[in-house]
C-alpha positions as CSV (number, residue, x, y, z in Angstrom):
1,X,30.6,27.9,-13.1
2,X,27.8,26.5,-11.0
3,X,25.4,23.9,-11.8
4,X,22.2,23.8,-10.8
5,X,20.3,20.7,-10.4
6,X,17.8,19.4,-12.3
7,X,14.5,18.5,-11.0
8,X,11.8,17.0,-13.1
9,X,8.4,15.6,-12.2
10,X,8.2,12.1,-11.3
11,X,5.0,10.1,-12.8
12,X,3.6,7.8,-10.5
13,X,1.3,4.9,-11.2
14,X,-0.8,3.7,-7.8
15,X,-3.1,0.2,-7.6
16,X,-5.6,-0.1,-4.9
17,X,-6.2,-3.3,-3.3
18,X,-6.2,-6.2,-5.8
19,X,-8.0,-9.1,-3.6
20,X,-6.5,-11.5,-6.4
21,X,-8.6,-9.4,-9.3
22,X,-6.5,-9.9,-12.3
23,X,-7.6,-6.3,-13.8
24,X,-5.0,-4.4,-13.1
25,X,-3.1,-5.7,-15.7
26,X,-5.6,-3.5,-18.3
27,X,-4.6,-0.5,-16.4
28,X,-0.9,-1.1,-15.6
29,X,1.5,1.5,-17.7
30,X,5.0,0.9,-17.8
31,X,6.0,3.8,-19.2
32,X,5.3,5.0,-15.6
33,X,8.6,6.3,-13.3
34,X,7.2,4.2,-10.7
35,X,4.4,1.7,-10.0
36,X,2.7,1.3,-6.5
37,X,0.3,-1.3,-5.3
38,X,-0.7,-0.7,-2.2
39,X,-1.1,-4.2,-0.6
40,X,-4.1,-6.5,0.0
41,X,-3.0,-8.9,-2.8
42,X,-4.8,-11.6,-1.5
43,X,-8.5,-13.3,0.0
44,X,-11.6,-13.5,-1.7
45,X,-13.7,-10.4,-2.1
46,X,-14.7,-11.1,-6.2
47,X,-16.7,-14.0,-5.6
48,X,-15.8,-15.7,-9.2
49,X,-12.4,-16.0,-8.6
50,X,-11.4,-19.4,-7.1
51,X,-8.8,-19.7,-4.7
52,X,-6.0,-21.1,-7.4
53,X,-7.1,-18.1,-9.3
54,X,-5.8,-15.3,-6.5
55,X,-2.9,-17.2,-5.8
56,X,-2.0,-17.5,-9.6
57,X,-2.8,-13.2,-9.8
58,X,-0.2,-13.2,-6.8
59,X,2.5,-14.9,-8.7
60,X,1.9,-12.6,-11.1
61,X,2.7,-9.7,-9.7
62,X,5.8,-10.8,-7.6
63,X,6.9,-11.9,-11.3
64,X,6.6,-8.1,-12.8
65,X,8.6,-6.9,-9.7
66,X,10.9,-9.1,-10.5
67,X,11.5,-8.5,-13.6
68,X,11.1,-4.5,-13.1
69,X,12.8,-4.4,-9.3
70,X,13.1,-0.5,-9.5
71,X,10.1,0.1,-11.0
72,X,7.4,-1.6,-9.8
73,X,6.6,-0.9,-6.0
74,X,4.6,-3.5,-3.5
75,X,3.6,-2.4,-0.2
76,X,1.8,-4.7,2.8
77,X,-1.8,-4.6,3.0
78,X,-3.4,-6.5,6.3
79,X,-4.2,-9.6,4.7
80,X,-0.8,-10.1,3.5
81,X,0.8,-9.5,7.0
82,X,-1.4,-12.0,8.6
83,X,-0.1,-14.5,6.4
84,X,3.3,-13.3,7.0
85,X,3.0,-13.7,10.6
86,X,1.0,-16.8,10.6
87,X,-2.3,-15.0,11.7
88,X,-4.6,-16.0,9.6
89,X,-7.1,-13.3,11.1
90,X,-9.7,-13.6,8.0
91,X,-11.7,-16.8,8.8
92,X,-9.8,-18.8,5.7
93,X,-8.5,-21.4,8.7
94,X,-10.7,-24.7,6.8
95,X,-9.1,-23.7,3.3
96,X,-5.3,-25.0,4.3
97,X,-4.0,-25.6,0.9
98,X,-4.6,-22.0,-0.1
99,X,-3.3,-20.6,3.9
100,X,-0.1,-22.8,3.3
101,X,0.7,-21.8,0.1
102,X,0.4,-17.8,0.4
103,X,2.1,-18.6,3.6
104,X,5.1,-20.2,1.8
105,X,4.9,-17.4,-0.9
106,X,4.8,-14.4,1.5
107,X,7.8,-15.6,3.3
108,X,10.1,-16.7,0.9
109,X,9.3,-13.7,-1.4
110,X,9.5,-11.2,1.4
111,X,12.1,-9.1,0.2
112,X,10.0,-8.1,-2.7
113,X,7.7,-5.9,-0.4
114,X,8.0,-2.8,1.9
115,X,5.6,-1.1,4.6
116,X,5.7,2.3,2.9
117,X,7.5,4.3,-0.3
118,X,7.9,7.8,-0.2
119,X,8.7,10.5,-3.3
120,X,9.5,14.0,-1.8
121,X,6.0,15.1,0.3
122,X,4.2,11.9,-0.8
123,X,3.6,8.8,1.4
124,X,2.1,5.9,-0.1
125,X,1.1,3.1,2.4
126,X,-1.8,0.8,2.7
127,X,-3.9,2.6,5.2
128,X,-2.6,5.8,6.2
129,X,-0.1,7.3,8.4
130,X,-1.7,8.9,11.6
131,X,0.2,11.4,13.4
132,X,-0.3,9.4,16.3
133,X,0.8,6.2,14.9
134,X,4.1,8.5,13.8
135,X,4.5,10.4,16.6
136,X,3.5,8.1,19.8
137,X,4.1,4.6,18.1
138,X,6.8,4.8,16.1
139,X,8.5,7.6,17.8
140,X,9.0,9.1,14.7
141,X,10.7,13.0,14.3
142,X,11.9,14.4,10.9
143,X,10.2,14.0,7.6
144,X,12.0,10.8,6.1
145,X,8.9,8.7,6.9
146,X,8.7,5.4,4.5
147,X,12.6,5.4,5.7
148,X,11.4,5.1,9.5
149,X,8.4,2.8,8.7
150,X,10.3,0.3,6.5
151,X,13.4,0.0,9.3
152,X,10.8,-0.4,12.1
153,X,9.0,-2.9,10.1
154,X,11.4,-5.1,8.9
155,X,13.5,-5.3,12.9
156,X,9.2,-5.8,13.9
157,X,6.3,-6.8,11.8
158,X,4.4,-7.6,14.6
159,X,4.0,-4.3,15.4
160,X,2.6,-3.4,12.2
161,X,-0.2,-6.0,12.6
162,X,-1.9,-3.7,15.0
163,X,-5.3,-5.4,16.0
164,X,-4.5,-4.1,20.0
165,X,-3.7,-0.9,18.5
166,X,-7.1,0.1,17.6
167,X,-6.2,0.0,13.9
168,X,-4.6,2.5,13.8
169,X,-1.2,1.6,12.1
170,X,-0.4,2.1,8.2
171,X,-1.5,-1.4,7.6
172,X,-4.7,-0.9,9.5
173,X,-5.4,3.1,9.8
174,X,-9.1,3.2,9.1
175,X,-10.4,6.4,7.1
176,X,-12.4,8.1,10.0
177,X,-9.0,8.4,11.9
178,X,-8.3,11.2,9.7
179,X,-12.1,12.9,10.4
180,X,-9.9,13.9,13.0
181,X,-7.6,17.4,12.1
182,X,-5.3,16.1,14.9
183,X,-4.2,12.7,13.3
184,X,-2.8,14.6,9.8
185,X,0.8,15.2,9.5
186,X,1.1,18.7,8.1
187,X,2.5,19.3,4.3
188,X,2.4,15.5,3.5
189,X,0.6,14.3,1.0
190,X,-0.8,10.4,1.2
191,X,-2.1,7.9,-1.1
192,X,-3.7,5.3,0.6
193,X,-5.7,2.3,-0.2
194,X,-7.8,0.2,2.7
195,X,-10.7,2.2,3.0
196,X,-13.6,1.2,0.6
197,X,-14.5,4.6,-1.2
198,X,-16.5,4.4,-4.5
199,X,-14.9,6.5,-6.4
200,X,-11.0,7.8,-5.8
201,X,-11.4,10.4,-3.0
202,X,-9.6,13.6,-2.1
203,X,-9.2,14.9,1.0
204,X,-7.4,18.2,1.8
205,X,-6.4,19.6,5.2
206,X,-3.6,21.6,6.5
207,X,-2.5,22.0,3.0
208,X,-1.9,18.3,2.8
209,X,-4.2,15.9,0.8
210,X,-5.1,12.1,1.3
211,X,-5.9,10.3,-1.6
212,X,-8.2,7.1,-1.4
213,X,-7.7,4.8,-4.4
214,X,-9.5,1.7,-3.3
215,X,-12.5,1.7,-5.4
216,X,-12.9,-2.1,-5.1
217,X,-12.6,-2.7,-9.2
218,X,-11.0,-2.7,-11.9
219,X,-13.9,-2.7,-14.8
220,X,-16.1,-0.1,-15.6
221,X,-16.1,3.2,-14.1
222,X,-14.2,4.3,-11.3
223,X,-11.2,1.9,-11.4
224,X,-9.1,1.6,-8.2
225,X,-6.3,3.2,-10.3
226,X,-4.7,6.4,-10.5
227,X,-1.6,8.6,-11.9
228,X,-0.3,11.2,-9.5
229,X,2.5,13.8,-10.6
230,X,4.9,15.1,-7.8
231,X,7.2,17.9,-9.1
232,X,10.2,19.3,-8.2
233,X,12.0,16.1,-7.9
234,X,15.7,15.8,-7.9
């Protein structure tokens, strides 16, 4: 007798940016397969929040992954990176106490995080993953792409943190790259965050779609949260 094997469809849970906005934790549904944040934990874009305030979010969220290791997913934004790496690109140089510290935290916690995670046809990453990026970067071939991404990440960051690249890496990609037909990997399906959109945006081309999730809030309408179902999962 021969047994076939079950697929199911996997419910997935993805965050935009956070910037240290504590609102995701109104949103946040455990009941969820898995949980994606897509990076940019950190730096002030919510003006209210004090610097104490986005670190304490931080610590936060490195405490539910933790505490949910298979569950909860946390990619690299850009701002993270830089702190990472020691290049503080954003201008926070005269606030030292809160540079060291998400220094400190980045590095000693990171283990915790990964460039990309990938279920069947889906990439999620911060930015988006350009063909280019894939194909001439990376020297990527084959469709196992947060595989590729995380290896060539963790052996080197530095060339994730792609200022001389023209931004056009998975931590940087910006959202006109894919105007462009020619920078869309065919049948793959991204869910990005990054790019400022005010509402979550679809994209469809080449019968992929991009997804844009960074809405910039987490209150009232439009929050930089959504639920996407992949099926025919193993």
């Amino acid at each position: 007798m021969k047994y076939l094997l079950r697929k199911k469809i996997a419910f997935i849970q993805a965050f935009g940016d956070l910037h240290g906005d504590p609102g995701w934790k109104n949103h946040i549904n455990l009941n969820m397969d898995v949980i994606v944040f897509s990076g940019d934990f950190v730096d002030l874009r919510h003006l209210h929040l004090s610097y104490s305030a986005i670190i304490e979010n931080l610590k936060e969220v490195l405490k539910l992954k933790e505490e949910y290791p298979e569950k909860i997913v946390l990619l690299w934004g850009n701002h993270d990176v830089s702190y990472l790496l020691s290049n503080t690109f954003n201008g926070l140089t005269e606030y030292q106490d809160y540079v060291s510290e998400l220094r400190r935290l980045f590095k000693q916690k990171q283990e915790l995080f990964q460039a990309a995670y990938q279920k069947g046809n889906w990439l999620f990453t911060h930015a988006g993953l350009t063909k280019s990026f894939w194909q001439t970067t990376l020297r990527g071939t084959g469709t196992n792409y947060a595989s590729i991404i995380n290896q060539r990440f963790s052996a080197d960051p530095d060339l994730f943190d792609d200022l001389h690249l023209g931004h056009s890496g998975p931590l940087w990609a910006s959202r006109y790259l894919f105007d462009n037909p020619d920078n869309w990997l065919p049948d793959l399906n991204q869910v990005v965050g990054h790019s400022l959109v005010d509402r979550i945006t679809v994209n469809k081309y080449w019968g992929s779609q991009m997804i844009y999730i960074n809405t910039g809030r987490f209150m009232y309408d439009h929050p930089a949260v959504c639920r996407v179902e992949i099926p025919n999962v193993p």
